[in-house]
C-alpha positions, -999 to +999 in steps of 0.1 A: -271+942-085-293+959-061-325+955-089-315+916-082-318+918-046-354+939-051-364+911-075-353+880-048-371+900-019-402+906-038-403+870-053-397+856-013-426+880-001-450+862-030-439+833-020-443+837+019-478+852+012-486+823-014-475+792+016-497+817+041-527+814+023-523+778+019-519+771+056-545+796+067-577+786+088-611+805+084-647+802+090-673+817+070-703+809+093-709+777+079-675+760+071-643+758+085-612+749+067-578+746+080-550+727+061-560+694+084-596+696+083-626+707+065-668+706+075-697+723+083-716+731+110-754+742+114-766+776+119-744+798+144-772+823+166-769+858+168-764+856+204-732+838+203-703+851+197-669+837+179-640+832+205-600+824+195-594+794+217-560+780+211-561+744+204-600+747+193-614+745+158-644+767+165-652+786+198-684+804+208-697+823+236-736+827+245-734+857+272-772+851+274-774+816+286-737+820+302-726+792+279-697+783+262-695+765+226-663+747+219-658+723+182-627+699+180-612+677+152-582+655+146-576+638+119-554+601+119-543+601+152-567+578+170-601+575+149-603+540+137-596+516+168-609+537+200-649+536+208-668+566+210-673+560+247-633+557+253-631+590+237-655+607+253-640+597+288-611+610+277-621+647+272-632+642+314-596+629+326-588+661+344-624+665+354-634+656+393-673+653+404-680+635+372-722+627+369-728+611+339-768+625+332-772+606+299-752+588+273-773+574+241-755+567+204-774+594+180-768+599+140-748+623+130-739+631+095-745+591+088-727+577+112-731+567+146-720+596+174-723+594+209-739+623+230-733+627+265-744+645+292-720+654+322-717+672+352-681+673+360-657+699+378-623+712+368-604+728+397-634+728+420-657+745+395-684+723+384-704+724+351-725+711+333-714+700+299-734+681+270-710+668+241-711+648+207-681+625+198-682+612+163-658+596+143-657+600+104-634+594+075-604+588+101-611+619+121-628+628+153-647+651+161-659+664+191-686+693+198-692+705+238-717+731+251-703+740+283-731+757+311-739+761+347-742+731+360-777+738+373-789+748+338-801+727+313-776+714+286-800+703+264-798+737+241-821+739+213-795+761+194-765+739+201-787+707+187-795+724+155-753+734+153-742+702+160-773+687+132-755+705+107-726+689+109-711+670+077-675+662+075-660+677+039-632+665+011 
């Protein structure tokens, strides 16, 4: 009896640990997997570091350049029918003070992706933000360097990241 109760307790402790693993996230500096999404990015610098942002794929902070690195996907909820420039507005809704600095449709793991460059202020704190919106296999992405709003956004680093990008099975 009680060796029955050790044996249903250990098999429901493999089995927790076995559905875990399967709905685990990581990144290994290249790729991130969760059990929605899978790609790669370019190469992450030394000076950023790797933030946990909840409801963020992949976080960074650059203490150097006091800049902020933020990677977003979603996968069949509103890919196919919305244009890049509709989705990009709608990362700005709760933004005042929007500048629009540049818009121009780039490539991006062969397709077409729209990068942007904004100033924009969220409860009175204004920023300047440069960000890629791409849609792929019915999933959007969406990549955002986030600096002062006097700096330049046009980050050598953050271009090579984003370059690196390819969308994976």
């Amino acid at each position: 009896m009680v060796w029955r109760r050790l044996l249903r307790g250990f098999a429901a402790t493999v089995l927790g640990l076995m559905l875990a693993g399967c709905a685990s996230s990581g990144f290994d500096g290249s790729v991130y997997h969760d059990e929605d999404i899978r790609f790669r990015v370019g190469p992450v610098p030394n000076s950023w570091r790797r933030l946990e942002v909840q409801d963020t794929r992949l976080a960074f902070r650059d203490d150097a350049a006091n800049a902020t690195v933020a990677v977003n996907g979603r996968c069949g909820l509103d890919g196919d029918d919305v244009p890049l420039a509709s989705l990009t507005q709608h990362l700005f809704l709760q933004f005042t003070e929007r500048e629009q600095i540049s818009q121009a449709k780039v490539s991006l793991d062969g397709r077409e992706a729209l990068r942007t460059e904004i100033n924009a202020a969220l409860d009175g704190v204004k920023k300047r933000y440069l960000v890629y919106v791409l849609k792929k296999n019915s999933c959007v992405y969406d990549f955002m360097y986030i600096a002062e709003a006097s700096a330049p956004a046009s980050r050598a680093e953050f271009e090579r990241f984003v370059q690196g990008f390819a969308a994976l099975e």
